[in-house]
N, C-alpha and C positions, 0 to 999 in steps of 0.2 A: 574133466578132472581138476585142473587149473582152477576154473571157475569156483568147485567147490571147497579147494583146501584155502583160497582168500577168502571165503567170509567164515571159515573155521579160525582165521588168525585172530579172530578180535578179541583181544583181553577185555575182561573184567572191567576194567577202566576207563573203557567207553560205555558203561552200561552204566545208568545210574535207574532209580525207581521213583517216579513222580505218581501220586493216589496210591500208590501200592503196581504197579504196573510197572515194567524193566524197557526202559527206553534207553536204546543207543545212539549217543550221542553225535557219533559219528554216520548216521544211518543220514544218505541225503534227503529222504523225506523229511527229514528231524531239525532240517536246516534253513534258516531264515534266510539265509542268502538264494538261498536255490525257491523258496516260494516268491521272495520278491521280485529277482532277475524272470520266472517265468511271467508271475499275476505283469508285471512292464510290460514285457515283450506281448502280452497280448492283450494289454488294454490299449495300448499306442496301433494293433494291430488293429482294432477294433476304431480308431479314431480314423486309420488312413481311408478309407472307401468314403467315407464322408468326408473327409478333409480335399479329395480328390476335386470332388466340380469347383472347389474353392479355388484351387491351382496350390494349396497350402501341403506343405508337409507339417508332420507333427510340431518339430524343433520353429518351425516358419509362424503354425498358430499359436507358440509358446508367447513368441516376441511379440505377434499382433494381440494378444491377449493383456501382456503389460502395458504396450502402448494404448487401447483402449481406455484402459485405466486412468492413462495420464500421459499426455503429449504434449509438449515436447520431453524429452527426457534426454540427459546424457548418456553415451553406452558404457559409463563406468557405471550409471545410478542403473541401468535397464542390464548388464551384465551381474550386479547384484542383487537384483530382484529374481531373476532367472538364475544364479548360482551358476552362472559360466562365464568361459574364462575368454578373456578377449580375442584369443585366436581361434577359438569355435565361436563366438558370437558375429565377428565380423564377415564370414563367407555368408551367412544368414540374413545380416540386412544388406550384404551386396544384393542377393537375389532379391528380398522383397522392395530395393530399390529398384530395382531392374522391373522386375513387374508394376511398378508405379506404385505400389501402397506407402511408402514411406519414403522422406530426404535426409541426408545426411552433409550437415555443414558443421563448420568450425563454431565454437561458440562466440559470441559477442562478449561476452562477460569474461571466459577463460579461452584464448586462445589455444591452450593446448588439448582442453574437451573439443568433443566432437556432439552436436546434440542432433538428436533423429526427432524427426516430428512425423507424425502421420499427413500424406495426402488428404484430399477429397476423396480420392478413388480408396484411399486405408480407410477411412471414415467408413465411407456408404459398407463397407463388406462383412462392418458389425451387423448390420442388417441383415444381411446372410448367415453372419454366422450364429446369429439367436438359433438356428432350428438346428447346431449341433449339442448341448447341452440333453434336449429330449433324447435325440437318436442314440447318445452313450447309454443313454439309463435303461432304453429300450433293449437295445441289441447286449447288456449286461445281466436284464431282468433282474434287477436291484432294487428297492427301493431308493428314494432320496436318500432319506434318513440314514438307511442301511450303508449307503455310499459316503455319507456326513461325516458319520463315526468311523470309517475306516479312512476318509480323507485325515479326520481327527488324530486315530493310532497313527498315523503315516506321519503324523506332524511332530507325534511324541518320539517315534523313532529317529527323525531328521533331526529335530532338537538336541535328544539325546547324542547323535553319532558330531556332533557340532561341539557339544560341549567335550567330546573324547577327543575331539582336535585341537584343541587350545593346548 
C-alpha cells in the first residue's frame, strides 16, 4: 500500500512531454546519472577478467595506458591526464612500482616533482596488453565506430561537466 501511494505523490511537475510523449523527469530510468554510474560499473566489470593475467586492475591499466604514451612523466602531468587527484593516484604507482612496471624518483630539473618512468618489465606488458582493446569490443559486441562515437558523446559530456566547474 506504501509502495503505491509514493508514486501516486508525483506532481505534474515532474512530467514534462518530449515528441508529444509525458516523460517524468524524475523517473530513474530518465536519469543520466543512473545510465552512466551503471553503463561504468560494467564496462570496468567487463575490463577486470582481462585485466586479471596482467596482475592490472582497471585504475593500474589506467596509469600504464598514460605512461605508455609518454614516459617519463611527472605525477602532477600523469595525475592530470588521468583527472586524479594525488592521494588516489599515489597508492596506484606504489603498487605498480612494487610490481616493477614503473620508478618513481625526484626530478632532476624540479626537485619538488616526482617523475615516474616506466621499467623494461612496464615496456614489454604493452605487448600484452595490445590483445585487450579486441577482447572489450568483443565481450561489448559493439562495433568500433559504434564504441567511437559513444567514447565521442562521453567526451562532449566530460567537456561540458568541466566547463560547469569553472
Amino acid at each position: 500500500m506504501q509502495e503505491q501511494r509514493a508514486s501516486d505523490d508525483r506532481t505534474d511537475a515532474s512530467i514534462v512531454e518530449i515528441d508529444g510523449e509525458p516523460i517524468d523527469l524524475l523517473a530513474l530510468e530518465n536519469q543520466v546519472c543512473f545510465a552512466l554510474a551503471v553503463a561504468a560499473r560494467g564496462v570496468i566489470g567487463v575490463y577486470r577478467p582481462i585485466l586479471e593475467p596482467l596482475g592490472l586492475t582497471h585504475p593500474q591499466y589506467l596509469v600504464m595506458l598514460a605512461l605508455w604514451q609518454r614516459s617519463p612523466r611527472t605525477v602532477r602531468d600523469l595525475g592530470a591526464a588521468l583527472q586524479l587527484e594525488p592521494a588516489t593516484l599515489s597508492p596506484l604507482l606504489k603498487r605498480l612500482e612494487a610490481q616493477g612496471y614503473l620508478t618513481r624518483q625526484r626530478s632532476t630539473k624540479d626537485e619538488r616533482a616526482l617523475d615516474v618512468e616506466l621499467t623494461p618489465s612496464g615496456r614489454a606488458l604493452r605487448e600484452q596488453a595490445l590483445g585487450i582493446p579486441p577482447q572489450v569490443v568483443d565481450r561489448l559486441g559493439m562495433t568500433l565506430e559504434e564504441l567511437g562515437s559513444l567514447r565521442d558523446r562521453l567526451g562532449e559530456v566530460i567537456d561540458a561537466v568541466q566547463r560547469g566547474e569553472r
